[in-house]
N, C-alpha and C positions, 0 to 999 in steps of 0.2 A: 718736691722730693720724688726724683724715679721710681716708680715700683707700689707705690700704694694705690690700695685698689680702687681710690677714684679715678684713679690714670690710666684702667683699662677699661680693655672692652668686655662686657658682662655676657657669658659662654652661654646657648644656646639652652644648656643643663639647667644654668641658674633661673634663665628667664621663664622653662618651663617647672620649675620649682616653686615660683613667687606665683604664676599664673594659676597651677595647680593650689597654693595654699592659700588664696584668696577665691579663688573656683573651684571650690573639691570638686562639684558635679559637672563642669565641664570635659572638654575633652582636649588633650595636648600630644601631640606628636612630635618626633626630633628625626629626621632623616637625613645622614648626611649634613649638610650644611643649610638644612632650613626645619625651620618651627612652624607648625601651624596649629594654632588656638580657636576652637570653636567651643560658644559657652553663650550665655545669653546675659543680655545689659539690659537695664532699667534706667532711663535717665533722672528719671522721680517717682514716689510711692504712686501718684495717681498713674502712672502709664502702662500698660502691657510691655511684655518685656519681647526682644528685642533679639532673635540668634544673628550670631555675630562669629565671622572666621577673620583673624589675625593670621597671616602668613609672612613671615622672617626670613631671610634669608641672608645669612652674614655678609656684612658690608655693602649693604642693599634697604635702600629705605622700606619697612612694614607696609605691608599693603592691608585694607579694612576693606571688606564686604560685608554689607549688611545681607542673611541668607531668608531669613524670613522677620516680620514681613515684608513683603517687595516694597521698595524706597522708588517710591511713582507720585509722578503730578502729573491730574489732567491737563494740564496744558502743556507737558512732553518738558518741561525744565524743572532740574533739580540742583537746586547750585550746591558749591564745591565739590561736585561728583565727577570725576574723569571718564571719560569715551567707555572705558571699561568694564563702567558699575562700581570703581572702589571706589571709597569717601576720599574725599581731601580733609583730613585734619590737623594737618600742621603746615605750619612754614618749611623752607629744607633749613633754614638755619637751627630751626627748634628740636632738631631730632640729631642723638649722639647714641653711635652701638656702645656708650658707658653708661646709655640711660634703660633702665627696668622697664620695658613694656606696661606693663602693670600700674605706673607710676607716669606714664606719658600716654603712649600710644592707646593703650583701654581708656585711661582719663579722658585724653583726647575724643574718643570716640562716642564716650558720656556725654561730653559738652555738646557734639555735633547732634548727638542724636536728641539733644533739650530743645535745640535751636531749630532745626527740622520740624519739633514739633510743634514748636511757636510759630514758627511760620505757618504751617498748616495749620494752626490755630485749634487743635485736637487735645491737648491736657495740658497739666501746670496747672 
């Protein structure tokens, strides 16, 4: 059925809406044609938490930077992490601009930063 609103793409407004009311004390921006969410994640009660900038940009896959603290291995490799410093947390098949950041890409970013830490073998 055309027109309902699983069939589109979720505005910039809503996604910094659901960010904000699941993050009251982070911080969300809309300029133009892009979002940027910085806010702090915890993967689990035992871990220090985690800043974190989500940057959007419509019809453009989410980019994640973890901003403190720095995502380093003494031996210079960090897997799923691109040339750039952002996380790899999804497939490209896994990501649709009808899906809520909040509900993917932050999830996303939860799981990565669990797995990180199990590798590093530091909480859990």
């Amino acid at each position: 059925m055309p027109g309902r609103r699983a069939d589109r793409d979720v505005s910039l407004l809503q996604q910094a809406f659901a960010l904000r009311s699941t993050f009251p004390e982070s911080q969300v921006s809309v300029h133009g044609d892009t979002l940027t969410w910085i806010g702090q994640l915890r993967p689990s009660e035992l871990s220090a938490p985690y800043m974190v900038r989500i940057t959007y940009t419509l019809w453009h896959y989410p980019r994640v930077r973890v901003l403190d603290p720095p995502i380093i291995d003494e031996h210079e490799f960090v897997p799923h992490v691109y040339n750039t410093g952002e996380l790899c947390v999804h497939d490209d098949q896994d990501w649709s601009p009808r899906l809520l950041l909040i509900d993917s890409t932050v999830a996303w970013t939860i799981e990565w930063l669990l797995f990180w830490e199990l590798w590093r073998g530091v909480a859990v």
